[in-house]
N, C-alpha and C positions, 0 to 999 in steps of 0.2 A: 572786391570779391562779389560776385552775382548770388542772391540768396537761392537755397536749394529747391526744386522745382518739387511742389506737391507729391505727394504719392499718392498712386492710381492703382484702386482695387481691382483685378482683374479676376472676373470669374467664368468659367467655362461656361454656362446658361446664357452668359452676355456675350458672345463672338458669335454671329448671326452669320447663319450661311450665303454663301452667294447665291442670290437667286435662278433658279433655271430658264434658260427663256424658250419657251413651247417652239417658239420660230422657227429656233435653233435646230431642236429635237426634231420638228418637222421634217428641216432640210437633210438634216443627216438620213434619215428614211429614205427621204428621194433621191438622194445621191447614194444610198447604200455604201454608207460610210463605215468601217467597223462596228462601230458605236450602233448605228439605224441596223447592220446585220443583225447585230446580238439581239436588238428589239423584237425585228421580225420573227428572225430562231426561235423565241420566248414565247412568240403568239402559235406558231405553227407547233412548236413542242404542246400546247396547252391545248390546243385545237385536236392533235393529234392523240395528244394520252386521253381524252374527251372521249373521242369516235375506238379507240381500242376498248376501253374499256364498257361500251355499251355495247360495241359487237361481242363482246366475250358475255356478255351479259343473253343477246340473241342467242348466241351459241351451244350457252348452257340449257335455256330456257327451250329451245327448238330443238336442238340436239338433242340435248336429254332424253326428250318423251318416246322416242325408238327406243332406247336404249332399257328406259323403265319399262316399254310394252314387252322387250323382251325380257327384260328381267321378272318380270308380272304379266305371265300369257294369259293369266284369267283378265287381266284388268285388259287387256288388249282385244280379249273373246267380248266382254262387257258389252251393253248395249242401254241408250237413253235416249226415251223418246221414239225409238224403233231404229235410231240411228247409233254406229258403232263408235264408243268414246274415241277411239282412236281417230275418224275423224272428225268429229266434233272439235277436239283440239288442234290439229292441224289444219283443218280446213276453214272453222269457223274461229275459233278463240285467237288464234293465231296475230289473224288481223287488228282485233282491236289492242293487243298486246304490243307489234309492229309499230301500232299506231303511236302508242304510250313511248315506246321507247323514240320512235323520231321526236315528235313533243319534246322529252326530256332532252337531247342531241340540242336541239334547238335553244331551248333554254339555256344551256350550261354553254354553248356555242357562242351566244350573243352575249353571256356575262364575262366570257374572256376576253372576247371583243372592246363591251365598257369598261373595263378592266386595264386594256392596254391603252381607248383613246384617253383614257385617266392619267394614268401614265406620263403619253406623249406631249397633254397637256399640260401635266402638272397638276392637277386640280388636289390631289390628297395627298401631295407632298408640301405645299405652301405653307408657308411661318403663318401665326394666324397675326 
């Protein structure tokens, strides 16, 4: 009779996942495999709720100030500097406003970006 073969502790923390290989994840991209669609999807959804919601952010911002000159005809009548607030904010404020939100676009843009080549690559999913 063969003696009985050791027992082996088995614990969830020790079954180590299969590793991903970036290559793979690459080629599926390029082939626009299911898998590379959903990736893509992921980028362009993230890209896209990004740009919604910083036009809606212009919208309110730029939109609005008709809407308050006419809700506030005194503040519309106003004047500063010998010039009418009315356009002092549209005409001048505007821009560096514009400007701040592309900046921000950009920013939040390029981190979804690092975000997915992270991803593709694996870098913040690796066993350490």
């Amino acid at each position: 009779m063969e003696p009985p073969t050791p027992r082996v502790r088995v614990v969830l923390g020790d079954v180590a996942r299969a590793p991903i290989d970036p290559a793979r994840t690459r080629a599926e991209l390029e082939e626009q495999s299911p898998v590379g669609a959903a990736l893509a999807r992921g980028l362009v959804r993230a890209q896209l709720a990004v740009a919604v919601r910083l036009a809606a952010v212009v919208a309110v911002g730029l939109g609005g100030l008709p809407l308050l000159f006419a809700a506030a005809p005194a503040l519309g009548r106003a004047h500063l500097f010998g010039i009418s607030v009315p356009w002092l904010l549209l005409g001048v404020a505007a821009y560096p406003f514009l400007f701040a939100i592309g900046y921000a676009y950009v920013r939040l843009a390029e981190r979804n970006e690092a975000e997915f080549v992270a991803l593709v690559e694996d870098r913040s999913h690796q066993q350490p």
